[in-house]
N, C-alpha and C positions, 0 to 999 in steps of 0.2 A: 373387694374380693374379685379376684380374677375369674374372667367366664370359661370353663372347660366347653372345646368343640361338640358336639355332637360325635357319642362313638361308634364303632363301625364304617365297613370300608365306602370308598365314594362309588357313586353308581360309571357306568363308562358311558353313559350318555346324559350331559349336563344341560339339566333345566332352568330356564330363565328365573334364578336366586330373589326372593322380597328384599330390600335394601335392608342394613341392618338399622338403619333410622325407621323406618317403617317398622320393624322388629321392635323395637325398643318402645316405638309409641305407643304398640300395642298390649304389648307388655301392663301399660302403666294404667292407673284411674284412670289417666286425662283420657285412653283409647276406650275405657269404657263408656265415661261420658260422655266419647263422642259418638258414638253407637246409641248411649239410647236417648242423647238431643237428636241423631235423623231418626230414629223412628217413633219417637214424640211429635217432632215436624210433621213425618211421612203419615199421619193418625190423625192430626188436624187436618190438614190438605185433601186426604181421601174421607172423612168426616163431613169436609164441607165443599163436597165437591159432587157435579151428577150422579158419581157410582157410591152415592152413599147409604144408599140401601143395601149396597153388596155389600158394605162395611160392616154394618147390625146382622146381617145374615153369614157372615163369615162367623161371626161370635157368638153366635146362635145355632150352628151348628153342632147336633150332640153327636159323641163317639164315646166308643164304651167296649169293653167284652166281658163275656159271659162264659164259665164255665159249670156245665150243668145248666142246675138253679139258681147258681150265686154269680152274681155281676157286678157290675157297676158302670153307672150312664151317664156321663154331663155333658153339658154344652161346652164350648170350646175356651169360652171365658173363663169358666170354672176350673177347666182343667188347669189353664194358664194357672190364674189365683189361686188355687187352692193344692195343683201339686206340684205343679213347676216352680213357682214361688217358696216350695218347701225345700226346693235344693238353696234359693238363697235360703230363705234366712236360718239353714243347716251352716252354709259360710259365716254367717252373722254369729251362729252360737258357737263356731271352731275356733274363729278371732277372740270373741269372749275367751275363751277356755285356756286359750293360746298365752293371752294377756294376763289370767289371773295365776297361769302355771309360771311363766318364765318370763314374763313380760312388764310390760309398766305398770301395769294396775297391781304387782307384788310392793309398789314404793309408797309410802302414805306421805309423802312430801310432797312427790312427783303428780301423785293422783290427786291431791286435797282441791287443787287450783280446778281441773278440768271438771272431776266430779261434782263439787260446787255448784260450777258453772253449767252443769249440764241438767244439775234439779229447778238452778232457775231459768233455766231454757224449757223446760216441761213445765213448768206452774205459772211462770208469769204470762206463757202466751194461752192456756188452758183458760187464765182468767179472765183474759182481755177478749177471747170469743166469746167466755159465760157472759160478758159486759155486754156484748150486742147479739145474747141469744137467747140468755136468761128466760126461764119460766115459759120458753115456747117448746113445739115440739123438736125443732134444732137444737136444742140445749144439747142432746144424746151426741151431738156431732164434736166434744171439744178435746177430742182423741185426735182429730184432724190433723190438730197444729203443733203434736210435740215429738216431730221427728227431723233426722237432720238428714239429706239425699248427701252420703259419703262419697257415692260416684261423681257428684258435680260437684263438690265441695275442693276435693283433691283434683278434680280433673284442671278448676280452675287456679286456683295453688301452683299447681306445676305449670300453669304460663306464666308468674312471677317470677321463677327461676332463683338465682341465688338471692336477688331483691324478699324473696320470704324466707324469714329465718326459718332454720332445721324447728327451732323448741315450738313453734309456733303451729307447723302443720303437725308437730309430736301431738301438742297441746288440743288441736282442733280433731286428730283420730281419738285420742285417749277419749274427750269431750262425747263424740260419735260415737262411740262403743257403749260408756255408759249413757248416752240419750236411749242407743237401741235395749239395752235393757229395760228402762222407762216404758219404753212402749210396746215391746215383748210382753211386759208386765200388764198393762195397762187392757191388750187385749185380751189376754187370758181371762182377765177377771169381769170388764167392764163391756166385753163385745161378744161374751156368750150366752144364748140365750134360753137356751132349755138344754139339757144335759141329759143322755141315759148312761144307768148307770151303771150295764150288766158291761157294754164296751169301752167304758171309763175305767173298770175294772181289769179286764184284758188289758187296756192300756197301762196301769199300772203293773202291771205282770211282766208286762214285757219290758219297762224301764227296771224291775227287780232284776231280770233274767240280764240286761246289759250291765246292771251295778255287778253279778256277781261274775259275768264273765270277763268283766275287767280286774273284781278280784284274785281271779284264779290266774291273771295275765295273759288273758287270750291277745296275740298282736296281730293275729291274719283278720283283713276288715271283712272279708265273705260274711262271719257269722254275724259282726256288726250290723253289716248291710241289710242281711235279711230280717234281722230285727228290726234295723229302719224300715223298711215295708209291712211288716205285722202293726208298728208302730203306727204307721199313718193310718192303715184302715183302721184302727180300733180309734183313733181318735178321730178321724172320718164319720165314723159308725156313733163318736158319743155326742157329737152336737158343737163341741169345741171344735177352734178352727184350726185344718188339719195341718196348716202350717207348722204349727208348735211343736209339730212330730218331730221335722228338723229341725227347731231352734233344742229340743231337748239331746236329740241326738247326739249335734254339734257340744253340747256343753258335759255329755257325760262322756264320748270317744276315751279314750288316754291319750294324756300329751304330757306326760312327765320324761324327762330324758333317759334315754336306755341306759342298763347296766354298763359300765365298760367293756366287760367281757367278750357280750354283743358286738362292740365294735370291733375288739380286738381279731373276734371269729371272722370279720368281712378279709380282712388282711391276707385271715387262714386259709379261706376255702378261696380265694383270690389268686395265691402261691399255687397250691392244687391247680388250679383251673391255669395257671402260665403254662404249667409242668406238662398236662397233657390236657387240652382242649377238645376235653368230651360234653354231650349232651347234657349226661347226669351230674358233672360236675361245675357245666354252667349253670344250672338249674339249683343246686346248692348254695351257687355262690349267689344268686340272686333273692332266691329264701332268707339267705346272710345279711345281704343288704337289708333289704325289706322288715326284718328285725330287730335290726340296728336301729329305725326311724319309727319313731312315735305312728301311732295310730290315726290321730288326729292330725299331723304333717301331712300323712300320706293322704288322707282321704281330702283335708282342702288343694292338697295341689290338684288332683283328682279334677274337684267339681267347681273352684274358684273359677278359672276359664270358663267355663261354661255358664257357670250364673254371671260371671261379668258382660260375659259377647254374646249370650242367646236369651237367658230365665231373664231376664233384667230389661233387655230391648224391646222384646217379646211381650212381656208385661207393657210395658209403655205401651206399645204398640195396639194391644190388647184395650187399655183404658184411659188412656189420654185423648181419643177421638171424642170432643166435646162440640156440639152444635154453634157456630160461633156469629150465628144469622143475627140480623139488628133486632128485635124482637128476643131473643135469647139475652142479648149482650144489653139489653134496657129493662129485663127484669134481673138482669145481674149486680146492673150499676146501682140498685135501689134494695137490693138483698140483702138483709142481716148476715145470712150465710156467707155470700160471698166475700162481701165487705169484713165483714169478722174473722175471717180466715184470714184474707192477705193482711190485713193489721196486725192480726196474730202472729202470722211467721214474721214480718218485718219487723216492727217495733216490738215483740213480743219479744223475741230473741236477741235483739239487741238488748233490750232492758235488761232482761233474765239475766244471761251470760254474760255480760261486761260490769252487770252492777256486781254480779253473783260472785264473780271470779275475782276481780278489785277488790270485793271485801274482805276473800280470805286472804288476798296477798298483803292486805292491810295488815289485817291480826296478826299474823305471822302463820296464819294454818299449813302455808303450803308457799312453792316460790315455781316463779314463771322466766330461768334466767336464758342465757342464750342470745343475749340482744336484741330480746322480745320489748315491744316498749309499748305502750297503752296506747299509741292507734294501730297498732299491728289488731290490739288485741280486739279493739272497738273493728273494724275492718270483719275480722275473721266471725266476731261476735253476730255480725250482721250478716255474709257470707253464710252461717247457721241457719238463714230465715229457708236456705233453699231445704224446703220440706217435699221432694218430691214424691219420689218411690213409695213409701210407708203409709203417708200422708195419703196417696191418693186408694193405697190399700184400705187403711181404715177409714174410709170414704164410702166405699162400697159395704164394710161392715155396720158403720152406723146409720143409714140411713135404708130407709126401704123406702121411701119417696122419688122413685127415678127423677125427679125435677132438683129436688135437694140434693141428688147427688150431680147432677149439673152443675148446678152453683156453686155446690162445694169444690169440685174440681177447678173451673172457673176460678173462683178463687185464688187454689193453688199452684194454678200456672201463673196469674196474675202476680202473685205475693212470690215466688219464686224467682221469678223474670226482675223484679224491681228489688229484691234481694240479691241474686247475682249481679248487677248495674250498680246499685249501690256501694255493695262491698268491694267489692271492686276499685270504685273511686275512692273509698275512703281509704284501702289498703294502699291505693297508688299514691295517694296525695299527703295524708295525715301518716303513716307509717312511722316516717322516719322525725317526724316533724316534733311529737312527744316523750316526755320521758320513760326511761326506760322501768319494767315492773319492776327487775329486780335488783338495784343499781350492784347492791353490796355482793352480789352473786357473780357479777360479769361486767367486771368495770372493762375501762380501756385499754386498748394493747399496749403494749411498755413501747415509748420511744426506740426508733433505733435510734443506733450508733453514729456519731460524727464520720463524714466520709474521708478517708478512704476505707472501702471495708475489706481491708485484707490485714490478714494476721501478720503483728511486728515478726521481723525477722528475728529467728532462736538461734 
């Protein structure tokens, strides 16, 4: 698809332009990734560095406002996790929404392989922590290891370039989409811990009040929007975590494609707006546009940037600052927690998802074609173990042991670190080495033709 310039006229005094390589990287996951690998870095380094007192005291900082009698105060941690974190995973539940209106998850062929693979990427590595956590009180912690960090997952994907097949990184989003349902799920029900019920109520009230204004076809997001704020306080307010304001959000918007009509009206008031280039009639014509496109388009183009390049790094930055002194790092290497984590996402996720996935493409449930070939799929399976983001979120919600949540983190940058290196290698080296999933789906290109290739003369 061709990129349309930027419209409106050039300024008369011309500033030093970002390259459009720069443009382009940043555009993508990989620019994500690589945003919140430096401020995952930039969080260790000031974590364990002289000013690391300033570090705990930057996140301890509360801010808040009040109007009247009624406010609200947190520390600056909290703020990050609990509202900034709701614009992602509002992105997380528009992708869902995105996916199940017009997207891959509408194909039960397409979806059987990744879906599969995504419930034993949740179960087998859940189990393998209950193995080294069982019956103690880390047992609550094995929400930890059943997510997949999408931003490092793709970010590294897109350094293998055409060497990864398209159906592969399809297969590894699809895979991620429904992991994040998994653990959307997982904490709604298993990481909340007392509940009131008069703001659980309003919260309900107010997903009524967006079901019936998407009934009636509301497509301006203003009144959306302010329901997503009524939304997070009352779920704020009930004890559930106030995240889920935005993953609900994200999954009730409208994303069904507009009438034709709609479109045909952009053309109309487009025509008008040639004819005479008034205020009132660009304003119409913009109305026009804005109609034309789903609810749910608009608002993640909206906030995807920003939870990719800020809510996301920010976060890192926020909770990836782990003590990494010899003393820390020697009750880590002896930790069920820790140790149980990065086994979890590594082998956990490879088992889950390669055996998982393999099996439906045995049965016939589902097909993986595209010249996907079973170490692509073992590679990316492992690749999966990177459970960062989520992982180190529901870290913070299952434990209330500040040391458990040490280890646990610990853990998770361990078992990520040796999950990306791994996949990696296996992607580069086994890839192309095994047979293909789907042979009968995408066999080999036809022979050309004897040379010379030019057509007999007529």
């Amino acid at each position: 698809m061709a990129v349309l310039p930027s419209p409106g006229p050039t300024l008369r005094v011309r500033f030093p332009a970002t390259s459009p390589a720069v443009l382009r990287f940043l555009a993508t996951e990989a620019g994500s990734a690589a945003f919140l690998l430096a401020a995952t870095v930039l969080a260790l380094v000031w974590a364990n560095s002289p000013w690391a007192d300033a570090y705990a005291a930057l996140w301890e900082t509360e801010a808040g406002f009040h109007v009247g009698g009624v406010g609200l105060t947190l520390d600056l941690h909290h703020w990050v996790n609990d509202a900034a974190m709701a614009v992602f995973f509002a992105v997380v539940g528009l992708e869902i929404n995105r996916e199940v209106t017009s997207g891959e998850l509408r194909d039960r062929r397409t979806v059987a392989v990744p879906a599969l693979g995504a419930l034993g990427g949740l179960a087998v590595p859940a189990l393998i922590y209950l193995a080294f956590n069982g019956g103690s009180e880390a047992a609550h912690g094995w929400g930890v290891v059943m997510s997949t960090d999408t931003a490092f997952l793709v970010g590294i994907l897109a350094l293998f370039g055409p060497a990864c097949p398209d159906r592969l990184r399809l297969f590894l989003l699809t895979l991620a989409i429904v992991d994040d349902i998994g653990a959307i799920t997982v904490m709604a029900v298993f990481y909340t811990d007392e509940v009131a019920l008069l703001p659980l109520a309003l919260a309900g009230l107010v997903v009524v009040a967006v079901l019936v204004m998407r009934w009636l076809g509301v497509w301006r997001l203003t009144p959306y929007v302010v329901a997503a704020l009524a939304l997070w306080f009352a779920v704020q307010a009930s004890g559930v975590h106030a995240t889920l304001a935005g993953v609900l959000v994200g999954l009730l918007l409208p994303s069904r494609p507009s009438r034709q009509e709609d479109v045909d009206d952009v053309a109309r008031y487009a025509q008008h707006l040639a004819r005479e280039t008034t205020a009132e009639r660009e304003h119409l014509t913009e109305v026009a546009a804005r109609a034309a496109v789903p609810a749910a388009d608009r608002l993640q183009r909206l906030l995807h940037p920003w939870s990719a390049f800020v809510v996301v790094p920010v976060f890192g930055l926020a909770n990836a600052g782990v003590r990494l002194d010899a003393e820390t790092l020697r009750t880590a290497a002896s930790s069920p927690v820790t140790i149980g984590v990065a086994v979890a996402l590594v082998a956990g996720n490879a088992i889950g998802i390669f055996g998982a996935a393999s099996l439906a493409i045995r049965a016939g449930m589902g097909v993986l074609p595209g010249r996907v070939r079973f170490g692509h799929l073992l590679g990316g399976s492992v690749l999966a173990g990177i459970g960062f983001t989520i992982s180190l979120f529901i870290a913070e919600l299952a434990f209330d042991d500040e040391h458990l949540v040490e280890q646990a983190k610990i853990g998770i940058l361990a078992g990520s670190l040796v999950a990306a290196v791994l996949g990696t290698v296996l992607l580069r080296y086994l890839g192309e080495r095994l047979p293909l999933c789907s042979p009968a789906d995408d066999g080999p290109p036809p022979a050309l033709p004897p040379r010379p290739w030019v057509a007999p003369a007529g």
